[in-house]
C-alpha positions as CSV (number, residue, x, y, z in Angstrom):
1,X,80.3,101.5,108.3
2,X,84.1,102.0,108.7
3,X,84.6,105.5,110.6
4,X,87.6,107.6,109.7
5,X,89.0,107.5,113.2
6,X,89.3,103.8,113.2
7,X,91.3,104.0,110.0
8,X,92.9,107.3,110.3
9,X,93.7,108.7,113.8
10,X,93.8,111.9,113.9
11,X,93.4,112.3,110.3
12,X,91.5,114.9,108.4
13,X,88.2,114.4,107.4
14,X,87.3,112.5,104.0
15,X,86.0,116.5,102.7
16,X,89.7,117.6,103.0
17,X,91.2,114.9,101.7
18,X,88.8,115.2,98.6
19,X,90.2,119.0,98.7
20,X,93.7,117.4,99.0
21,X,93.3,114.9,96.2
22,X,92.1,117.7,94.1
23,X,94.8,120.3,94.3
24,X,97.3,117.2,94.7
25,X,99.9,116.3,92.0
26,X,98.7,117.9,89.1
27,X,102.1,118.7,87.5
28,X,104.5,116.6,89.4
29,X,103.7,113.3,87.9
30,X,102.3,114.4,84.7
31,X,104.3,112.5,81.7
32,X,104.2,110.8,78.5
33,X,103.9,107.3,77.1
34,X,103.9,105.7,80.7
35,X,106.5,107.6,82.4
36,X,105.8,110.1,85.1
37,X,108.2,112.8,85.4
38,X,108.2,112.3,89.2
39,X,107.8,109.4,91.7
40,X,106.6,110.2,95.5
41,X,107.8,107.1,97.5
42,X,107.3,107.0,101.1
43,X,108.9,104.8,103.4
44,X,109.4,104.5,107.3
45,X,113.3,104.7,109.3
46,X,112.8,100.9,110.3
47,X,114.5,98.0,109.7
48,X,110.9,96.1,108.3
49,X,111.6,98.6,105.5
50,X,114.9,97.9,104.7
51,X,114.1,97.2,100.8
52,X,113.5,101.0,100.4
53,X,116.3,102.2,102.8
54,X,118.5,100.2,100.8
55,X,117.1,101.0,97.3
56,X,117.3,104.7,98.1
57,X,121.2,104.5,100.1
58,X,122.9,102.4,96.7
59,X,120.5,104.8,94.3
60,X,118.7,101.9,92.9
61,X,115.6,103.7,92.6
62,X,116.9,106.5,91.2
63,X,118.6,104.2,88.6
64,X,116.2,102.0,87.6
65,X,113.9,105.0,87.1
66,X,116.4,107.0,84.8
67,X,116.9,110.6,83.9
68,X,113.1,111.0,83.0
69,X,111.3,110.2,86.1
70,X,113.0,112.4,89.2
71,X,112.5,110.0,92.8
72,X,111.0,112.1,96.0
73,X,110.8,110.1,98.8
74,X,109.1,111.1,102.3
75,X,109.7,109.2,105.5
76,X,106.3,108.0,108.1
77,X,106.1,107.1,111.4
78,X,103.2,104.5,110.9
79,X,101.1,103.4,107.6
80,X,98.1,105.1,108.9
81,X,99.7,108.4,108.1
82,X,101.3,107.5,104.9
83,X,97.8,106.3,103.0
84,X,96.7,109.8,104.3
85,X,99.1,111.1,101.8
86,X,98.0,108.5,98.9
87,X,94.7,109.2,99.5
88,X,95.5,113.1,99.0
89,X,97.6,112.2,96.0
90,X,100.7,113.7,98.0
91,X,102.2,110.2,97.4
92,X,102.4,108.1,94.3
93,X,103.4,104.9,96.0
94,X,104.5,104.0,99.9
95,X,105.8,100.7,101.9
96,X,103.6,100.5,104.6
97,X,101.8,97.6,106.5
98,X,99.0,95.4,106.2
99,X,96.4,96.5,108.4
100,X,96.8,100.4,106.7
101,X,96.8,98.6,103.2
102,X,93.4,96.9,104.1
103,X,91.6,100.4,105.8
104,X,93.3,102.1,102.4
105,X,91.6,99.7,100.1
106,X,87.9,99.1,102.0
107,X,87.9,103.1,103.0
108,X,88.2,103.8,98.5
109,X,85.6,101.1,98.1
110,X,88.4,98.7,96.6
111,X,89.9,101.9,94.3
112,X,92.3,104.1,95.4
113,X,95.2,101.3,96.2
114,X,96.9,98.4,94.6
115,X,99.6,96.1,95.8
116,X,102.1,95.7,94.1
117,X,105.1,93.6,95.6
118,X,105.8,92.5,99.4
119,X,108.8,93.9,100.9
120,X,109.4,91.8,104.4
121,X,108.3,89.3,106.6
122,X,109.2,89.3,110.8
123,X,110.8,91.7,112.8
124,X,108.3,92.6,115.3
125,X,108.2,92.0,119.0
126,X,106.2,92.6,122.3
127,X,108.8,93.9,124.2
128,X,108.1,94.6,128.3
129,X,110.0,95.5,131.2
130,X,111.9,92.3,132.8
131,X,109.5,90.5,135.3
132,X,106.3,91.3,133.1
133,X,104.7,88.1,132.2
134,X,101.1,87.7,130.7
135,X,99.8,86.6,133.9
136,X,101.0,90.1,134.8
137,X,100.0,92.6,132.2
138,X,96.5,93.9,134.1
139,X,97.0,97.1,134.4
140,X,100.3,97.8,132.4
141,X,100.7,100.5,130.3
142,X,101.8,99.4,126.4
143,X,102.7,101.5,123.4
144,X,101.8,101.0,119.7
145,X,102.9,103.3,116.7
146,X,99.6,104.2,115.8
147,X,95.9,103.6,116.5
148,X,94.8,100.9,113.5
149,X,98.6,100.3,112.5
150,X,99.7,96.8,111.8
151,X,101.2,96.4,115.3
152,X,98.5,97.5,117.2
153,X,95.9,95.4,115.5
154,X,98.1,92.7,116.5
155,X,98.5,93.7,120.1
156,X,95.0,94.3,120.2
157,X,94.5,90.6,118.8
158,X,96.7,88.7,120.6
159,X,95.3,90.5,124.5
160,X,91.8,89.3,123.0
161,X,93.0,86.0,122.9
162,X,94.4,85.9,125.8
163,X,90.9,87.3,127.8
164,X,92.2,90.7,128.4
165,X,90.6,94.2,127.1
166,X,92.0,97.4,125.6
167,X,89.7,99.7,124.4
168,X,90.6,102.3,121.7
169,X,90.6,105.1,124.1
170,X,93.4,103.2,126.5
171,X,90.8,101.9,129.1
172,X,90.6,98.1,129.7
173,X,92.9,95.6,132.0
174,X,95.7,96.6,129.6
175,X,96.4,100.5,128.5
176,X,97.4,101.1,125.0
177,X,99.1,104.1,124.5
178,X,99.6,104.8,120.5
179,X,102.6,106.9,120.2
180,X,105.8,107.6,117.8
181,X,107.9,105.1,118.0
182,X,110.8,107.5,119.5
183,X,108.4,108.3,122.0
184,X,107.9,105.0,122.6
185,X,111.5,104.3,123.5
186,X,112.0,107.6,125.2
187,X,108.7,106.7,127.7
188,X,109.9,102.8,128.2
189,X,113.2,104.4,129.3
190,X,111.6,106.4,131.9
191,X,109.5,104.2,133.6
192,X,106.4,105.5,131.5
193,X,105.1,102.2,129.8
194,X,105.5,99.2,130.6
195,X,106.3,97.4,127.2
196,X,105.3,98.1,123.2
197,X,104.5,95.8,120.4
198,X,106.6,97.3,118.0
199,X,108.9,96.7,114.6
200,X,112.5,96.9,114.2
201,X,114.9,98.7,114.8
202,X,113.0,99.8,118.2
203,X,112.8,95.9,118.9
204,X,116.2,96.2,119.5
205,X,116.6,99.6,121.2
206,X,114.1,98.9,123.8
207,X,116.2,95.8,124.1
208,X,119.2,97.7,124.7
209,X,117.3,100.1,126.9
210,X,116.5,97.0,129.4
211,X,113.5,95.3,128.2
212,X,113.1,91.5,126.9
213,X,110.7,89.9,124.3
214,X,107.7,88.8,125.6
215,X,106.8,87.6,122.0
216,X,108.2,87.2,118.7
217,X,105.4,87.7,116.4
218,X,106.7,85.3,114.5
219,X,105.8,82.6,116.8
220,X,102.0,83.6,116.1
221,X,102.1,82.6,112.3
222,X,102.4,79.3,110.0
223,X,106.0,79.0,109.3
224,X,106.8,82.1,111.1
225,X,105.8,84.3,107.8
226,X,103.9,86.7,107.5
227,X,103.6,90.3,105.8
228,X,104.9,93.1,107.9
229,X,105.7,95.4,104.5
230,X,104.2,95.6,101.0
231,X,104.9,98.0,98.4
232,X,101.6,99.8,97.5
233,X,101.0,102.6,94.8
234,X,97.7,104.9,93.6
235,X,95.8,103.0,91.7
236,X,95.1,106.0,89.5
237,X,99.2,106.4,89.3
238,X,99.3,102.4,88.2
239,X,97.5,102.8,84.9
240,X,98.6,106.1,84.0
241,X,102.1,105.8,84.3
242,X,102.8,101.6,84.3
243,X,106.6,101.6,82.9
244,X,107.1,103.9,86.1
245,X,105.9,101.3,88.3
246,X,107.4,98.6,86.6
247,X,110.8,100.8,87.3
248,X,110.4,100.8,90.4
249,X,109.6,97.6,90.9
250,X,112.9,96.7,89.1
251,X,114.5,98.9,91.9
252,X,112.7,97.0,94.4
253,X,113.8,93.5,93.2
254,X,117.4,94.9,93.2
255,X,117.4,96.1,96.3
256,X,115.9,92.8,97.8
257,X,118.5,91.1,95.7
258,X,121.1,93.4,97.0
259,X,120.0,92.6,100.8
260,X,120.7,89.2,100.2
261,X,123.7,89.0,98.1
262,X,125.4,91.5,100.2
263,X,124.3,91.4,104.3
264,X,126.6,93.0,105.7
265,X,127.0,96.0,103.3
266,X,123.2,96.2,103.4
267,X,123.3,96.2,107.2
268,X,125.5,99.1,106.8
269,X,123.1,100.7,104.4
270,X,120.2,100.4,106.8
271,X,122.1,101.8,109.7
272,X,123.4,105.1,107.4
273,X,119.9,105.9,106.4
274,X,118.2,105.1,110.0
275,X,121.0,108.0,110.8
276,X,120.6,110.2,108.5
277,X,116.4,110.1,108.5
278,X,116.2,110.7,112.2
279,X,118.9,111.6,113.6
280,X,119.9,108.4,115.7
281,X,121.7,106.0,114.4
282,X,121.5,102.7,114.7
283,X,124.3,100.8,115.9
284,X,125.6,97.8,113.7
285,X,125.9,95.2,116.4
286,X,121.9,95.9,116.9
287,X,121.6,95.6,113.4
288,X,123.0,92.4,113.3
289,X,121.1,90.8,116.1
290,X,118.2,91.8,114.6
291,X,118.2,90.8,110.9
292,X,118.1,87.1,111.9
293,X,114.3,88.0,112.6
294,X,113.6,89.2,109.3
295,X,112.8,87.7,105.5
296,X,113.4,90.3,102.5
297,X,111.0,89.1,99.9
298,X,109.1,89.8,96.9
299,X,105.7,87.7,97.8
300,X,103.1,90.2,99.7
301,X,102.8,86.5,101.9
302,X,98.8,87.6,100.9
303,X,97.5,84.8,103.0
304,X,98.7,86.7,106.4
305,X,97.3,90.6,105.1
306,X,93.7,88.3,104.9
307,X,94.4,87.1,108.3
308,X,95.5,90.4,109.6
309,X,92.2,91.7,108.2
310,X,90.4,89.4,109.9
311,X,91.9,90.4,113.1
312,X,91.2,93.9,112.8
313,X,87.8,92.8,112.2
314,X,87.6,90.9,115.8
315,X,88.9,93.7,117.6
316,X,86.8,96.1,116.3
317,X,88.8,98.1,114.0
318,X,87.3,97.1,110.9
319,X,84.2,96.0,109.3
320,X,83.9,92.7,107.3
321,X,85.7,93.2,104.0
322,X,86.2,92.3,100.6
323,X,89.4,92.2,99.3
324,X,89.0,90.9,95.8
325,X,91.0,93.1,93.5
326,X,93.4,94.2,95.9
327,X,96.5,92.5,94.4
328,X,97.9,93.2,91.1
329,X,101.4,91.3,90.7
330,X,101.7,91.7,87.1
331,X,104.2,93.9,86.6
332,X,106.4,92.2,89.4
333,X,106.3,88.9,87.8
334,X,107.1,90.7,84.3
335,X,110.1,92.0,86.4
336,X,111.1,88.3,88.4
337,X,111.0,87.0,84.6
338,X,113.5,88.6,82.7
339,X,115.8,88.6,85.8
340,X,114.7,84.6,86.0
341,X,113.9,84.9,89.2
342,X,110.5,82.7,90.7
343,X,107.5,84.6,90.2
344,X,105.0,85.0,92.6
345,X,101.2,83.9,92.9
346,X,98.2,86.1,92.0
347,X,96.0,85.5,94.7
């Protein structure tokens, strides 16, 4: 059986979320004929999840919702911490990663999540101190944002392949360290890791702060794709309230469409927001190094999340899982359709 620490670090236990989810969103989202009077989006300051730092910096969201449904929107560190909040029905729907989708969905038995539209592909890097090799890593000391996030599984993964261990409590020939990512940086610029598998922007700041890419994940996957964000939302939230959904999935395709009709105003977008959320902003010329790395795209790329699962699954975070009836794209491809744009498989 799954245990909540290898989902959830440092998470309450399953009781108080149950207390959570019952005291949770009783009057925020209640509404009529579909429409919830209130969306809770959440989202993380990285460049991975520029479709919502761009949906909510041009106020697509808050446009395609319209005057009857009022967009909240909370920022996370890692997905581990934002399906805490879906599970407590704190948060109606979140872009978060694979691996956190996949605990989210085998932790509610298949209930509590659906998803609903991919979001990007790339933009992640192990990133080391210049001289590291993988012939030297013994010993080194490596960051991840969270225990169980999408990056550490992949860490974990990749060390496994190569015949080194990392144990979940930071023992083994290599020591991971889960940490914020701003803690991340902060430590790699004093001397106190040694490299971090970790998204963009802080790719590109441990870049700046002296490191060098050890590997681009990309490298790791058929035709360099794979699923670093999906859009997810409360199952529940899905079937109450689906012309909500379906708005925000028409401010989701916008902002996708936005990104690549416009890269350099979206670029700017990004870099306001990463600003304004935590109070570093991002310069442009990293911005624009960067985005080469990265795909914005409606397709969840649902091949790579089974993959990911799998993975998880080797290294010990997760049990063998089902994942039949995780997917539902059919508000997405109602959306791609009348803006005759290619819809997207149903796996």
């Amino acid at each position: 059986m799954i245990t909540r620490r290898q989902l959830f670090a440092g998470s309450a236990s399953l009781g108080l979320l149950g207390a959570l989810a019952a005291c949770g969103g009783d009057d925020s989202d209640s509404g009529t004929d579909g429409i919830a009077k209130e969306l809770r989006l959440g989202f993380f300051p990285n460049l991975t999840h520029a479709t919502a730092l761009v949906g909510v910096k041009e106020g697509l969201f808050t446009k395609s919702l319209g005057s009857q449904t009022k967009l909240t929107t909370q920022q996370f560190n890692a997905g581990p911490a934002a399906v805490e909040q879906i599970f407590a029905e704190a948060l109606d729907a979140t872009y978060v990663g694979p691996n956190p989708t996949v605990n989210a969905f085998v932790k509610s038995k298949g209930k509590i999540v659906r998803v609903i539209a991919g979001a990007a592909s790339g933009g992640v890097a192990f990133v080391v101190k210049k001289g590291i090799t993988e012939a030297t890593l013994k010993g080194k000391r490596i960051g991840t944002p969270q225990l169980g996030n999408t990056q550490d599984v992949a860490l974990r993964y990749w060390l496994k392949e190569k015949g080194l261990t990392a144990t979940k409590e930071g023992g083994g020939d290599v020591k991971i360290q889960p940490q914020e990512n701003a803690q991340i940086l902060e430590k790699f610029t004093a001397g106190q890791l040694d490299g971090a598998w970790v998204p963009e922007p802080w790719v590109s700041r441990l870049l700046a702060a002296g490191g060098e890419v050890l590997i681009d994940e990309r490298d790791l996957w058929p035709n360099k794709r794979f699923v670093i964000t999906n859009l997810i939302v409360r199952t529940e939230f899905l079937e109450k309230y689906p012309k909500t959904v379906k708005a925000l999935l028409q401010g989701h395709v916008a902002a996708n469409d936005a990104i690549k009709s416009d890269a350099a105003g979206s670029q700017q977008a990004v870099s306001d927001q990463i600003g304004k959320l935590t109070g570093k902003p991002l310069k442009l010329d990293l911005i624009k190094k960067a985005w080469p790395t990265l795909e914005f795209l409606n397709d969840p790329i649902a091949s790579s999340l089974t993959a990911g699962a799998q993975h998880a699954e080797e290294v010990g975070l997760l049990d063998k899982v089902d994942l039949k009836g995780l997917y539902d794209l059919k508000l997405l491809n109602e959306v791609l359709k009348e803006k005759g744009e290619t819809s997207v498989t149903q796996p």
